[in-house]
TISEBA-693888 format. One record per residue (C-alpha): y, x, z. Coordinates in nm, 2 decimals, decimal comma. Layout:
BEGIN
<atom north="Y" east="X" up="Z"/>
...
END
This chain:
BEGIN
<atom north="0,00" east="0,00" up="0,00"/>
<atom north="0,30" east="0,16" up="-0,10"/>
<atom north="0,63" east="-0,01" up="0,03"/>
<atom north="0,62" east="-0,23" up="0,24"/>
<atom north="0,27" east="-0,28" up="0,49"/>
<atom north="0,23" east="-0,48" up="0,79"/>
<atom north="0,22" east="-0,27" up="1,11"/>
<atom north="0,45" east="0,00" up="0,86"/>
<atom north="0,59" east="0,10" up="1,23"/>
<atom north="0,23" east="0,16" up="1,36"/>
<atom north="0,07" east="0,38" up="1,06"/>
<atom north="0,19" east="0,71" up="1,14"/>
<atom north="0,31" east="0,87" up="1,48"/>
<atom north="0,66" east="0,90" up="1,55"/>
<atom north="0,67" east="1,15" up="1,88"/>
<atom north="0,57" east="1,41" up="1,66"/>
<atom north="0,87" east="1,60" up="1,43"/>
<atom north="0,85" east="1,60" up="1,07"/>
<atom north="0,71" east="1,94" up="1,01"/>
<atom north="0,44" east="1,94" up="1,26"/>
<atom north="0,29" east="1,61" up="1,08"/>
<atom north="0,32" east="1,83" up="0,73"/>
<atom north="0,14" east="2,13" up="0,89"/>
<atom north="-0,14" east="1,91" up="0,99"/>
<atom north="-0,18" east="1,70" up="0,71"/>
<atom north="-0,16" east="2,00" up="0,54"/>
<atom north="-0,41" east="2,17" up="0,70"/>
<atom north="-0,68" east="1,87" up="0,69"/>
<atom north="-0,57" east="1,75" up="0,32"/>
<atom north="-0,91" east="1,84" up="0,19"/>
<atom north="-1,24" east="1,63" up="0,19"/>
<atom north="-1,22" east="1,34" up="0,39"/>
<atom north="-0,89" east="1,36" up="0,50"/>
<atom north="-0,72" east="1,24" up="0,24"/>
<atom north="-0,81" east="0,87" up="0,34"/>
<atom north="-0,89" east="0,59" up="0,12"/>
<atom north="-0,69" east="0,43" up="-0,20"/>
<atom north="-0,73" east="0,08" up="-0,15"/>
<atom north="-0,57" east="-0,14" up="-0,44"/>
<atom north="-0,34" east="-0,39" up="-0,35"/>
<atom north="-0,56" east="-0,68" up="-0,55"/>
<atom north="-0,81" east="-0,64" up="-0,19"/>
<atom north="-0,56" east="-0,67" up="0,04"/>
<atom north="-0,43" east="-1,02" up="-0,19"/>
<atom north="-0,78" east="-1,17" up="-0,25"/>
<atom north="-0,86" east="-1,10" up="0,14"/>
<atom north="-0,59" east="-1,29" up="0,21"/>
<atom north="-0,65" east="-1,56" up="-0,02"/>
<atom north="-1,01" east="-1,65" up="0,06"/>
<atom north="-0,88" east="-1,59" up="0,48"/>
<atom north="-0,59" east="-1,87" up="0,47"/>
<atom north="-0,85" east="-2,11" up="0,26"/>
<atom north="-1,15" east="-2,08" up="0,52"/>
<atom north="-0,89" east="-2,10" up="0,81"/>
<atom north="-0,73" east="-2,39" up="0,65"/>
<atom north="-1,00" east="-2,60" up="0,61"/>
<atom north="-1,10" east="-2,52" up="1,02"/>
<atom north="-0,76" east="-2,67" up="1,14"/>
<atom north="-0,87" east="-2,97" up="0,93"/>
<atom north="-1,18" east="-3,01" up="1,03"/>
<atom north="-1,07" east="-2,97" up="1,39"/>
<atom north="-0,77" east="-3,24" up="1,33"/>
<atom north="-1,00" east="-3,52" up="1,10"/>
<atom north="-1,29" east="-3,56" up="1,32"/>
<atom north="-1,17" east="-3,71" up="1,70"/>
<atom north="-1,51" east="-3,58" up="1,87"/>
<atom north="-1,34" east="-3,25" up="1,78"/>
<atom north="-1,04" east="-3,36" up="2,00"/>
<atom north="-1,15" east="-3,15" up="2,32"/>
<atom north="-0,99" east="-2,85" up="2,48"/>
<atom north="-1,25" east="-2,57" up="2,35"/>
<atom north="-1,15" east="-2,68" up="2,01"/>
<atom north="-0,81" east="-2,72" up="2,04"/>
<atom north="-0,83" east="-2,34" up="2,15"/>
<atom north="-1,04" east="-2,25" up="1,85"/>
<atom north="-0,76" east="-2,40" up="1,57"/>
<atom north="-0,51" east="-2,20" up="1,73"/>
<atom north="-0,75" east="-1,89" up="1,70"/>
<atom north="-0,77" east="-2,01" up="1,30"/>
<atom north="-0,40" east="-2,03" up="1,30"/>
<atom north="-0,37" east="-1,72" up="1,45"/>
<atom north="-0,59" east="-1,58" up="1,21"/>
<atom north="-0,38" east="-1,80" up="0,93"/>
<atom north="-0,07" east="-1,54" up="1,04"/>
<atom north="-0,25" east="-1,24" up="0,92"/>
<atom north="-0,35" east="-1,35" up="0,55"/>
<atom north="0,06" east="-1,51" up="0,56"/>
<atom north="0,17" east="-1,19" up="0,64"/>
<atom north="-0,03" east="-1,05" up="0,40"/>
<atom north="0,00" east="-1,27" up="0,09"/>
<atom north="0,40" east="-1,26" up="0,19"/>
<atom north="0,40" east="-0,88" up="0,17"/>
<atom north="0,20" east="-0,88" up="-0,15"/>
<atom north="0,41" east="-1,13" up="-0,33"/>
<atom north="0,73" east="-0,89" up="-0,26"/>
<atom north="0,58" east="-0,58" up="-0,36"/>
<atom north="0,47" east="-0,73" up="-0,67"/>
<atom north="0,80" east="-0,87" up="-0,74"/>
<atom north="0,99" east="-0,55" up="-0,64"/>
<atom north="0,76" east="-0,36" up="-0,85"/>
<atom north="0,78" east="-0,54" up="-1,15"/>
<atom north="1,16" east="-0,55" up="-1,10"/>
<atom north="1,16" east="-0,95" up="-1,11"/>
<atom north="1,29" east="-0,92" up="-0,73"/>
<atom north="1,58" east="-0,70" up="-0,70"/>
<atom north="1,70" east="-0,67" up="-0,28"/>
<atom north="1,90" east="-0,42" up="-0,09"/>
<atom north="1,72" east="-0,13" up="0,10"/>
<atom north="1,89" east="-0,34" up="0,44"/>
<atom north="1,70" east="-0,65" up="0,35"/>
<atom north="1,35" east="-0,46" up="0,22"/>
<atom north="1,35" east="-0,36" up="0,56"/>
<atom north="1,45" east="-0,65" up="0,74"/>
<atom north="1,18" east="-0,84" up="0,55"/>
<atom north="0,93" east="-0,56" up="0,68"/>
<atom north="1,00" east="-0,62" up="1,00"/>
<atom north="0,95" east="-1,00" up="0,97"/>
<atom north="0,61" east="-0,93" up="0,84"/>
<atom north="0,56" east="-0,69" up="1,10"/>
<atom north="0,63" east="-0,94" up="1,35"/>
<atom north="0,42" east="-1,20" up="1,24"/>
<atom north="0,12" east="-0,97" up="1,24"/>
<atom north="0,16" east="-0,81" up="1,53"/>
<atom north="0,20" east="-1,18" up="1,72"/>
<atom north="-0,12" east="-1,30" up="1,57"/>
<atom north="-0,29" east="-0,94" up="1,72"/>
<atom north="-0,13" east="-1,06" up="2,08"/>
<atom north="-0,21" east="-1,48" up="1,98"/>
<atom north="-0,59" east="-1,40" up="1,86"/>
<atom north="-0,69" east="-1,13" up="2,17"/>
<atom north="-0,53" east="-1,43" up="2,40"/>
<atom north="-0,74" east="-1,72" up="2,25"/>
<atom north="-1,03" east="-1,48" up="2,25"/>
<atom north="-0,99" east="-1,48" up="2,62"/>
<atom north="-0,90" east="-1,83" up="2,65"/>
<atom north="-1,20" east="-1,97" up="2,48"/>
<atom north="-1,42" east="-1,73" up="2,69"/>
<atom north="-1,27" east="-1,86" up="3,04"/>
<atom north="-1,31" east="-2,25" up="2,88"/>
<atom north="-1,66" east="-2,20" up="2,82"/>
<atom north="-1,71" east="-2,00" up="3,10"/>
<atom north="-1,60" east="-2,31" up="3,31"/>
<atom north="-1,81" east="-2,54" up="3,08"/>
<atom north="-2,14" east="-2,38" up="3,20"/>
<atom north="-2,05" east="-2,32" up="3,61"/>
<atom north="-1,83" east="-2,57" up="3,65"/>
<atom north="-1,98" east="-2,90" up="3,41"/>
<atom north="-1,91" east="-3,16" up="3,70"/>
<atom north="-1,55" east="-3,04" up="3,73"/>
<atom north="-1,47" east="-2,94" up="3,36"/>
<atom north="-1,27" east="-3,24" up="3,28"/>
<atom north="-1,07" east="-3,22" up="3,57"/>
<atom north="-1,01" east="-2,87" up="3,59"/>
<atom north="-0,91" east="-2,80" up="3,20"/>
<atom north="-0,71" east="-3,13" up="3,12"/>
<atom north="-0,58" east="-3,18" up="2,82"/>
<atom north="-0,19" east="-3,11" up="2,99"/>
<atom north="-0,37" east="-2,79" up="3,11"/>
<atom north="-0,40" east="-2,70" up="2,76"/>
<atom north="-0,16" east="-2,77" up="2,59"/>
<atom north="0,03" east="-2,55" up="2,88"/>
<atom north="-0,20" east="-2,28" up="2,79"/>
<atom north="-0,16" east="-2,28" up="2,44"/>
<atom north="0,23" east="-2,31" up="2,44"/>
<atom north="0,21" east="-1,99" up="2,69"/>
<atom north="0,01" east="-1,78" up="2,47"/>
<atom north="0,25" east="-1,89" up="2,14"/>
<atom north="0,52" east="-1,81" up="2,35"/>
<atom north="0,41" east="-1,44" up="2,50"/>
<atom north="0,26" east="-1,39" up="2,16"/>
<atom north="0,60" east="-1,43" up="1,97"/>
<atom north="0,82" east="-1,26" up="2,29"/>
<atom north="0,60" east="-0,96" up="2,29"/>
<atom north="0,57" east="-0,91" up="1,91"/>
<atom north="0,97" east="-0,87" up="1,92"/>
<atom north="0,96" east="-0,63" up="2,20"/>
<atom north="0,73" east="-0,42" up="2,01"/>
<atom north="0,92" east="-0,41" up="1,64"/>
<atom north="1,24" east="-0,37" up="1,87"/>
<atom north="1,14" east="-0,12" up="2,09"/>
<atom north="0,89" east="0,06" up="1,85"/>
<atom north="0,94" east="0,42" up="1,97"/>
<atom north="0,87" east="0,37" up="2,32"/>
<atom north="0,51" east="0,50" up="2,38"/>
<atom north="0,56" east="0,23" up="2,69"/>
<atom north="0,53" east="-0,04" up="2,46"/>
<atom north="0,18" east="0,09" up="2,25"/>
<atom north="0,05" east="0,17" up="2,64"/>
<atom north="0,10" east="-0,20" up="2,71"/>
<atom north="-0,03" east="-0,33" up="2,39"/>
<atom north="-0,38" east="-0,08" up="2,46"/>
<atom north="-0,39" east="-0,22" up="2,79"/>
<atom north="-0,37" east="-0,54" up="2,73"/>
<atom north="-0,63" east="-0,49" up="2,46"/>
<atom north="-0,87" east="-0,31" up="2,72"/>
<atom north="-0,78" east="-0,57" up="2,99"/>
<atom north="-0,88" east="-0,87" up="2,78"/>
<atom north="-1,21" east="-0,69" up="2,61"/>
<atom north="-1,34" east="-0,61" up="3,00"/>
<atom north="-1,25" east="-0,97" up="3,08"/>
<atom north="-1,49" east="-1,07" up="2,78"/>
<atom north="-1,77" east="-0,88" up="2,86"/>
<atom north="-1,78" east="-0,98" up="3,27"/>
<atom north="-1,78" east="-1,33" up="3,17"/>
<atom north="-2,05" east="-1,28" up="2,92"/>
<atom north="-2,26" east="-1,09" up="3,13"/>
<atom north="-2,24" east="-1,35" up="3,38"/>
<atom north="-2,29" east="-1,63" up="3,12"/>
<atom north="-2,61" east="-1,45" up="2,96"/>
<atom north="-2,75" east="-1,38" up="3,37"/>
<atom north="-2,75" east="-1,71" up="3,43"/>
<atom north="-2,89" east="-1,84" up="3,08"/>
<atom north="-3,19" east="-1,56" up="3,16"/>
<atom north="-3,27" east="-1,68" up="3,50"/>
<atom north="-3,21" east="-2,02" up="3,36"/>
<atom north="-3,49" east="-1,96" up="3,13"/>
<atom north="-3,70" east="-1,79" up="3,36"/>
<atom north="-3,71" east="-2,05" up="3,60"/>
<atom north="-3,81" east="-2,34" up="3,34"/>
<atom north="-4,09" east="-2,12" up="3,21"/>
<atom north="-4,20" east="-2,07" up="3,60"/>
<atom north="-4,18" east="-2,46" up="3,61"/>
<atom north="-4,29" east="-2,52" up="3,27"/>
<atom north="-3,95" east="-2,78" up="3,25"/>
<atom north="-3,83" east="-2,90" up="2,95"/>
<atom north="-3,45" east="-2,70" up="2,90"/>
<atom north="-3,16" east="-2,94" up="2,95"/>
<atom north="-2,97" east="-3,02" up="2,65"/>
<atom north="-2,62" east="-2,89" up="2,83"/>
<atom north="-2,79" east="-2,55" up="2,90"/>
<atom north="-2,92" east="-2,53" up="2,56"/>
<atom north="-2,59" east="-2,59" up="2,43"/>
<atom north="-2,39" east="-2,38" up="2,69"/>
<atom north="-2,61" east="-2,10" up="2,62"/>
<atom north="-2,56" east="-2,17" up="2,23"/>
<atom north="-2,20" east="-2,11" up="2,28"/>
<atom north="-2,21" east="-1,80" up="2,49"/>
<atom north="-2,39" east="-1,66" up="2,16"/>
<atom north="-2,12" east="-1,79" up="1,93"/>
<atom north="-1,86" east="-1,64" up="2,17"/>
<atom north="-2,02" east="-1,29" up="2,16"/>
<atom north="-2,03" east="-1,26" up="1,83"/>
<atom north="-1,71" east="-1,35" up="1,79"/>
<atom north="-1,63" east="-1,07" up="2,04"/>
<atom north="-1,83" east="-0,81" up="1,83"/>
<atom north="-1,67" east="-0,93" up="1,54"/>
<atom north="-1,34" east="-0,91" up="1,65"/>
<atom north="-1,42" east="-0,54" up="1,86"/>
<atom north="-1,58" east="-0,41" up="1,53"/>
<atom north="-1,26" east="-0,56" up="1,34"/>
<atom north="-0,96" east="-0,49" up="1,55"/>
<atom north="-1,15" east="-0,16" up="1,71"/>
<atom north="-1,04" east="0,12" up="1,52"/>
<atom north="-0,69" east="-0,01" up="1,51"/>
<atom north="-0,59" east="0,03" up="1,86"/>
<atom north="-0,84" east="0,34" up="1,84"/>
<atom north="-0,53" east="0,45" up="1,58"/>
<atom north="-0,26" east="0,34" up="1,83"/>
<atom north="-0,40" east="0,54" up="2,14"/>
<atom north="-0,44" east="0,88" up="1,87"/>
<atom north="-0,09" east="0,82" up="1,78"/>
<atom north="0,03" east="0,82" up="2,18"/>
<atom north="-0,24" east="1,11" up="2,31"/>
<atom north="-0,25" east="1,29" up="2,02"/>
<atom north="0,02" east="1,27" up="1,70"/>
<atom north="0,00" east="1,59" up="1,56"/>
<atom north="-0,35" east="1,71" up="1,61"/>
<atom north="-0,48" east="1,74" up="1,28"/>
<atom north="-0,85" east="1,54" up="1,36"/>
<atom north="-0,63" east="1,28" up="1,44"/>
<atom north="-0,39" east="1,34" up="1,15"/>
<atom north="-0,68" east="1,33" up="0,93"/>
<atom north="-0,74" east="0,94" up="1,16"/>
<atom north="-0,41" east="0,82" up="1,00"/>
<atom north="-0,52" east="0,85" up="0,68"/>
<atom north="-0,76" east="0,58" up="0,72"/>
<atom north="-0,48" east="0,35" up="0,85"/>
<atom north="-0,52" east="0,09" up="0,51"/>
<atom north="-0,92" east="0,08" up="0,57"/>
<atom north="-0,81" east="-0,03" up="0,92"/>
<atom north="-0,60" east="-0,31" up="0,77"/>
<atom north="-0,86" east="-0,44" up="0,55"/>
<atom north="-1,11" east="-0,49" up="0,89"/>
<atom north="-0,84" east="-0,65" up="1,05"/>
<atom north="-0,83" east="-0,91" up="0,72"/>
<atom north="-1,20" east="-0,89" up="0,74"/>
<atom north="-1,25" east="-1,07" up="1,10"/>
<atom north="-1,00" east="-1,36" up="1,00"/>
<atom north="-1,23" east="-1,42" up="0,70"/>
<atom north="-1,56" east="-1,38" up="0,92"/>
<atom north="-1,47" east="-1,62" up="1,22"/>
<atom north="-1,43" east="-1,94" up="1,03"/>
<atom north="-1,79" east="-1,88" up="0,90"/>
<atom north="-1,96" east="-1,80" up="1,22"/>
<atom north="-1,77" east="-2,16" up="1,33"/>
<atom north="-1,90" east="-2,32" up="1,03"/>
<atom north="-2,27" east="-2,19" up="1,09"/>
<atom north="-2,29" east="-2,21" up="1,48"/>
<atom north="-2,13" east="-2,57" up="1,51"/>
<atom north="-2,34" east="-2,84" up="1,34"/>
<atom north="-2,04" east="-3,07" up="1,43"/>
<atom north="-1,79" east="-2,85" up="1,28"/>
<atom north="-1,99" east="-2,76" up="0,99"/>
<atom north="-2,09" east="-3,11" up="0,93"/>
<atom north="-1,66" east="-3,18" up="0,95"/>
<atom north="-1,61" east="-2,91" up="0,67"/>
<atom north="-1,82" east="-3,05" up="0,45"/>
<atom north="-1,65" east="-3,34" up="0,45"/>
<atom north="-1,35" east="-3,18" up="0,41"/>
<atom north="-1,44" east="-2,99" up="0,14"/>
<atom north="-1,58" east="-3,31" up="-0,03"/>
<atom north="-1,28" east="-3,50" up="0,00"/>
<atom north="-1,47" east="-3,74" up="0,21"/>
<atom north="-1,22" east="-3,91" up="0,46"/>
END
């Protein structure tokens, strides 16, 4: 991607001067280094086939009312959050080509200013998707150890609450970040919360997937049929963890990139790490086109939904 790029702040380090990042790009420009040459046509039709899967979720979710629940409320605002990343994308596309082709003519001022929108909107849905991850994983959490007291203890005020918090925090932290780029303060808070939210995950898992295993263990002891709550609960719990892969696998090497850039910018192993920084965009791409089909194939409901979306049958 050559002018503008979402995350343009985050691709290369900047507490490290000018000639030390030559030096060591200099020094690892051979072999490997020299990173990957990813035409802008992947980035688009990423983008593309992302916003259509997405799109036809927060349909789905909207057209059938036994959808209408909290845990799925929190799963269309993952797919809209997932929506901002192929936005951002297709916008930054449709400028470059335009720019390029000289159809589009803008001042340097408001190239930049346009970059930074983009910028925003992509780093907001990084903040909006870790935050519904964890969301989603305390609902269903509360689904399988508190069932009696679900209803009561997520209501729908509850959230709506939730979701107008995470928006908000989302959208306030994504300006703090393009604002205050520089600060090494900022990407430290960004890992953190990254690191706090993926340790969050797994204890909850673990706890779920202990309790599905003794679950099990005890109904082959008693040779008891398995309820159809537990069978369900335990369905989800898979269908949250491989979101949770997906999304470490996806988002991974991307905050792997931001804690090189703090700890070390100008070492050239890690030099030769920045290089990668497009491949890194295209996983990023690559989990908001792969969640909408793990919903689609772990929800019969949902799945059932989408094909009658898709069939135009209302």
């Amino acid at each position: 991607m050559s002018t503008l790029a979402p995350l343009r702040l985050l691709r290369e380090p900047w507490n490290a001067s000018e000639g030390n990042q030559s030096n060591a790009t200099v020094g690892t420009s051979g072999g490997w280094c020299q990173g990957l040459d990813i035409p802008n046509e992947l980035f688009l039709a990423l983008g593309l086939v992302s916003l259509v899967e997405n799109l036809l979720v927060v349909a789905a979710i909207l057209k059938n009312r036994n959808l209408h629940s909290p845990t799925y409320y929190f799963i269309c605002c993952l797919a809209v959050s997932d929506m901002l990343v192929s936005i951002s994308n297709l916008s930054e596309m449709l400028f470059m080509l335009l720019l390029e082709h000289g159809v589009l003519v803008m001042r340097p001022s408001i190239v930049r200013h346009m970059d930074n929108v983009i910028d925003m909107l992509i780093c907001s849905s990084v903040v909006s998707s870790l935050s519904f991850l964890g969301v989603i994983a305390v609902d269903r959490y509360i689904t399988i150890f508190y069932a009696l007291r679900y209803h009561s203890i997520m209501t729908l005020q509850r959230a709506v609450v939730t979701m107008a918090s995470v928006w908000l925090a989302s959208t306030i932290s994504s300006t703090v970040l393009i604002t205050y780029y520089h600060s090494n303060t900022i990407l430290l808070c960004l890992i953190g919360f990254f690191l706090f939210m993926l340790v969050l995950m797994l204890v909850l898992y673990i706890h779920m997937f202990t309790m599905a295993r003794h679950h099990l263990h005890s109904i082959s002891s008693h040779q008891k049929p398995p309820t159809a709550h537990r069978g369900g609960s335990l369905k989800g719990a898979v269908t949250l963890t491989i979101l949770l892969g997906v999304f470490f696998i996806c988002w991974g090497p991307f905050f792997f990139h931001l804690i090189l850039i703090v700890t070390c910018p100008t070492n050239p192993f890690c030099t030769c790490f920045f290089s990668y920084f497009n491949l890194f965009l295209i996983l990023i791409i690559c989990n908001s086109v792969i969640d909408p089909l793990i919903y689609a194939f772990r929800s019969q409901e949902l799945r059932r939904t989408l094909r009658e979306v898709v069939t135009c049958s209302w």
